[in-house]
Backbone as JSON, one array per atom type, in Angstrom:
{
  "sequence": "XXXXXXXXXXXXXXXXXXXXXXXXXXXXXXXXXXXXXXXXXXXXXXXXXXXXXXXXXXXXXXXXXXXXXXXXXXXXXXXXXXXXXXXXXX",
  "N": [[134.88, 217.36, 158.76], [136.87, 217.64, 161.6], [138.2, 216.81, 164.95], [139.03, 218.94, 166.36], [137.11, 220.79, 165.11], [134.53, 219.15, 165.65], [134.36, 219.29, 168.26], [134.36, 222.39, 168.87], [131.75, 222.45, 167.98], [130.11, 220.9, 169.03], [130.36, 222.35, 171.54], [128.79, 224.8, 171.19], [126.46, 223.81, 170.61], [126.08, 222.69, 172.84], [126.33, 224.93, 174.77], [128.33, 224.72, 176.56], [131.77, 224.7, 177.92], [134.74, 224.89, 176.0], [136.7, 222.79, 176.93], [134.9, 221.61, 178.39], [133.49, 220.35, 176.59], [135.14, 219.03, 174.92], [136.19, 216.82, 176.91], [133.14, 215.73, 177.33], [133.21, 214.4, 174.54], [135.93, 212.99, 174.5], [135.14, 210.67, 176.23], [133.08, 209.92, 175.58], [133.78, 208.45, 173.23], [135.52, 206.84, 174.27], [134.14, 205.29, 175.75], [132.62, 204.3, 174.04], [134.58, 202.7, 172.52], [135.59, 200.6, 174.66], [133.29, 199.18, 174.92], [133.4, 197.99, 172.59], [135.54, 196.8, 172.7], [134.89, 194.22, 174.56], [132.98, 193.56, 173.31], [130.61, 194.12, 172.53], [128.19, 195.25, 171.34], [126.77, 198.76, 170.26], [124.14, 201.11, 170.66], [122.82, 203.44, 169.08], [119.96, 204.81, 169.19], [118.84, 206.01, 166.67], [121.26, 207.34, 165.04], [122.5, 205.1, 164.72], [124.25, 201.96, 164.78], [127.42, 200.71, 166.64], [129.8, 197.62, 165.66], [131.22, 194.98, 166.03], [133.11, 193.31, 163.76], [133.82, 190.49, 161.89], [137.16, 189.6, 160.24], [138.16, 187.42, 157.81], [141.33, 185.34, 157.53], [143.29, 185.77, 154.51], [144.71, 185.25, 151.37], [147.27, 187.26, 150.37], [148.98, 189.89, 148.34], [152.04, 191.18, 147.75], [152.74, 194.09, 147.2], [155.1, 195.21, 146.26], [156.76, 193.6, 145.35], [155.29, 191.47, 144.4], [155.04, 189.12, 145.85], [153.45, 186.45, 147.33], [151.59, 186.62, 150.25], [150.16, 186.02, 153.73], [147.54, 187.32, 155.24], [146.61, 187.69, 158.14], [143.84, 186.72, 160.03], [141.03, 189.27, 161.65], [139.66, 191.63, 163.95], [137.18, 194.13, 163.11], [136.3, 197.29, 163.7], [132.91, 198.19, 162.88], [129.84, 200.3, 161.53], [126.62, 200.53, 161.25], [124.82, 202.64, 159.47], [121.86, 204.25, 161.52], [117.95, 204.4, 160.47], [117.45, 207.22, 160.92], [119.24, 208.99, 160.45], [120.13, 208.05, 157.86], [117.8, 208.87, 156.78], [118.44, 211.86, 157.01], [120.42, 212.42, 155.2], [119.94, 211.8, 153.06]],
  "CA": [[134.95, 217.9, 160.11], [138.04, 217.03, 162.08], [137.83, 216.85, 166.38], [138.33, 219.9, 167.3], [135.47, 221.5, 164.46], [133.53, 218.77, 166.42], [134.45, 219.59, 169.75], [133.74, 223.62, 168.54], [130.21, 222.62, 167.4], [129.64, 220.7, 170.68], [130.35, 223.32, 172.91], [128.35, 225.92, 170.87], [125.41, 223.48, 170.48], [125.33, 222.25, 174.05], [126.18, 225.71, 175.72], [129.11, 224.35, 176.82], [133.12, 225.36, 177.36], [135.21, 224.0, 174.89], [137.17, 222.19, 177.91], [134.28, 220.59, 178.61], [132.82, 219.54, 174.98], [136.21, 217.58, 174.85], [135.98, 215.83, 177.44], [132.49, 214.65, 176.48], [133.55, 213.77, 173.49], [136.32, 211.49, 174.94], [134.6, 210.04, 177.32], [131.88, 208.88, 174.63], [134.9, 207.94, 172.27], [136.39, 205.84, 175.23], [133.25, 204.17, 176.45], [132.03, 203.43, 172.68], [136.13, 201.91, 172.34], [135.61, 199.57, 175.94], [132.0, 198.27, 174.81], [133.18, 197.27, 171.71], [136.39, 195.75, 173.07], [134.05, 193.37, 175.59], [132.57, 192.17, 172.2], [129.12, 194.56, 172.74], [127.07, 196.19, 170.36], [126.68, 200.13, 171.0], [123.38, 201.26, 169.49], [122.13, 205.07, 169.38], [118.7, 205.11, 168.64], [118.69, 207.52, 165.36], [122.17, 207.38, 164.49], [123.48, 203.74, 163.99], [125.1, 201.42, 165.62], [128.86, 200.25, 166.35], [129.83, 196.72, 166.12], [133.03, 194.34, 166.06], [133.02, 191.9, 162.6], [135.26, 189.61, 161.88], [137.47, 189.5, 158.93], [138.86, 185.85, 157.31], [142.74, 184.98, 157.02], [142.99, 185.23, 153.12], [146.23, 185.31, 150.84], [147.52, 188.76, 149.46], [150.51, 190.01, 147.28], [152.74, 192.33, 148.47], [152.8, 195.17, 145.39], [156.41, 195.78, 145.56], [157.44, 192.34, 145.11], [154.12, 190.59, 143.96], [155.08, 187.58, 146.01], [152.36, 185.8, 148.05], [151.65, 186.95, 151.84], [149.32, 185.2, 154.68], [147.26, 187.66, 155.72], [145.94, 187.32, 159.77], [141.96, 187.44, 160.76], [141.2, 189.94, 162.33], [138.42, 191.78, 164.46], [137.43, 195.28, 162.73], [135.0, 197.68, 164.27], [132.08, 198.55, 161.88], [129.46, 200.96, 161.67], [125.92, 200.52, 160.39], [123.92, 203.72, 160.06], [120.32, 204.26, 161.54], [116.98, 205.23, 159.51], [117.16, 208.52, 160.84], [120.74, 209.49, 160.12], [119.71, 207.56, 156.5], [117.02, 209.85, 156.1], [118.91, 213.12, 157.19], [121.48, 212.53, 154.67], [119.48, 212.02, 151.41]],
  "C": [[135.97, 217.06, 160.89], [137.33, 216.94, 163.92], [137.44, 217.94, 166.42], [137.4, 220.96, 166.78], [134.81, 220.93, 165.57], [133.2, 219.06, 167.52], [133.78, 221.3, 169.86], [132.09, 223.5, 168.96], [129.39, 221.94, 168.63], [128.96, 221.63, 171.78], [129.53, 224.62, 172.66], [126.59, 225.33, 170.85], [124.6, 223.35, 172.19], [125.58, 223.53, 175.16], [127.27, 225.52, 176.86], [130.62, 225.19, 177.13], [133.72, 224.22, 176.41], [136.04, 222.71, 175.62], [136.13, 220.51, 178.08], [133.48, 219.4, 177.8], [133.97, 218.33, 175.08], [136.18, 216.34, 175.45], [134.73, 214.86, 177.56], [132.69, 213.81, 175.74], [134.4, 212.39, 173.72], [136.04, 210.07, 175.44], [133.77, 209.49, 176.54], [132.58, 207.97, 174.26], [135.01, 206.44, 172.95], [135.27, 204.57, 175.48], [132.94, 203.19, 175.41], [133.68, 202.11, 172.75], [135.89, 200.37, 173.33], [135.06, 198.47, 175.67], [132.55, 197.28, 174.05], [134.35, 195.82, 171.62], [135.88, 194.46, 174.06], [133.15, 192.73, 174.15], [130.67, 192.99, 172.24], [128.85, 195.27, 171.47], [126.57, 197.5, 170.82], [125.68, 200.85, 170.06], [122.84, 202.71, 169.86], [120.93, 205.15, 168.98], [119.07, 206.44, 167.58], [119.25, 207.76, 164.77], [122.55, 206.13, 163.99], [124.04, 203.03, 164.73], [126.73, 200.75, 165.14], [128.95, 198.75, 166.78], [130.95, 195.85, 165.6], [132.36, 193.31, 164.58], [134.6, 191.48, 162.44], [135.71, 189.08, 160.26], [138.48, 188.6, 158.75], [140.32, 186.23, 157.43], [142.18, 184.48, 155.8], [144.68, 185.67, 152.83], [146.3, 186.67, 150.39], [148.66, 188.98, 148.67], [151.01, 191.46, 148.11], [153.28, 192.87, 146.89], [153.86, 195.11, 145.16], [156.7, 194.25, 144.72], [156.49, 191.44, 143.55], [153.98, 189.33, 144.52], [154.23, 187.64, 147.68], [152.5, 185.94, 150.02], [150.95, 186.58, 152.58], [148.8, 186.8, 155.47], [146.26, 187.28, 157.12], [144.28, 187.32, 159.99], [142.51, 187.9, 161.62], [139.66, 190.49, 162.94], [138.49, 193.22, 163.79], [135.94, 195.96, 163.51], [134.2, 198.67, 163.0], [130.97, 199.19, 162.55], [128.26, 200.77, 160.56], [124.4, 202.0, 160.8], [122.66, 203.66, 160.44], [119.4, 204.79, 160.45], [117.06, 206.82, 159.61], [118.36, 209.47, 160.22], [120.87, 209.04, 158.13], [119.02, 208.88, 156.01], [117.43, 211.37, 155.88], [119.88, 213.54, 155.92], [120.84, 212.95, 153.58], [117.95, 213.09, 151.19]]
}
């Protein structure tokens, strides 16, 4: 499912225009984006929560070459699902 399926299924679920599904959607997008840039934890009861981890400076190879590269730490935003979104799946 790409956006605008999602944005579709929005606006058909919540009774919505499609105008306005979007801009839900953003507006979640954006807020989830803000939290996580402030270093917060964004938790949905049912679904999962979003949260910043932090990944080491380690060495790598660069394929073309094979010769040795310094890769940076970095902050990545991760995603651990809820029980209910667990259970829905399987």
């Amino acid at each position: 499912m790409n956006k605008s399926e999602l944005i579709d299924a929005i606006a058909k679920h919540a009774d919505i225009s499609k105008a306005a599904a979007g801009r839900a959607l953003d507006a979640t997008v954006n807020s989830i984006k803000n939290s996580l840039k402030k270093g917060d934890i964004v938790t949905l009861v049912g679904f999962g929560s979003f949260y910043v981890g932090k990944r080491t400076a380690r060495q790598g190879r660069n394929p073309r070459t094979g010769a040795a590269i310094k890769i940076k730490a970095a902050k990545v935003p991760k995603f651990r699902a809820g029980k209910a979104l667990k259970d829905s799946v399987n």
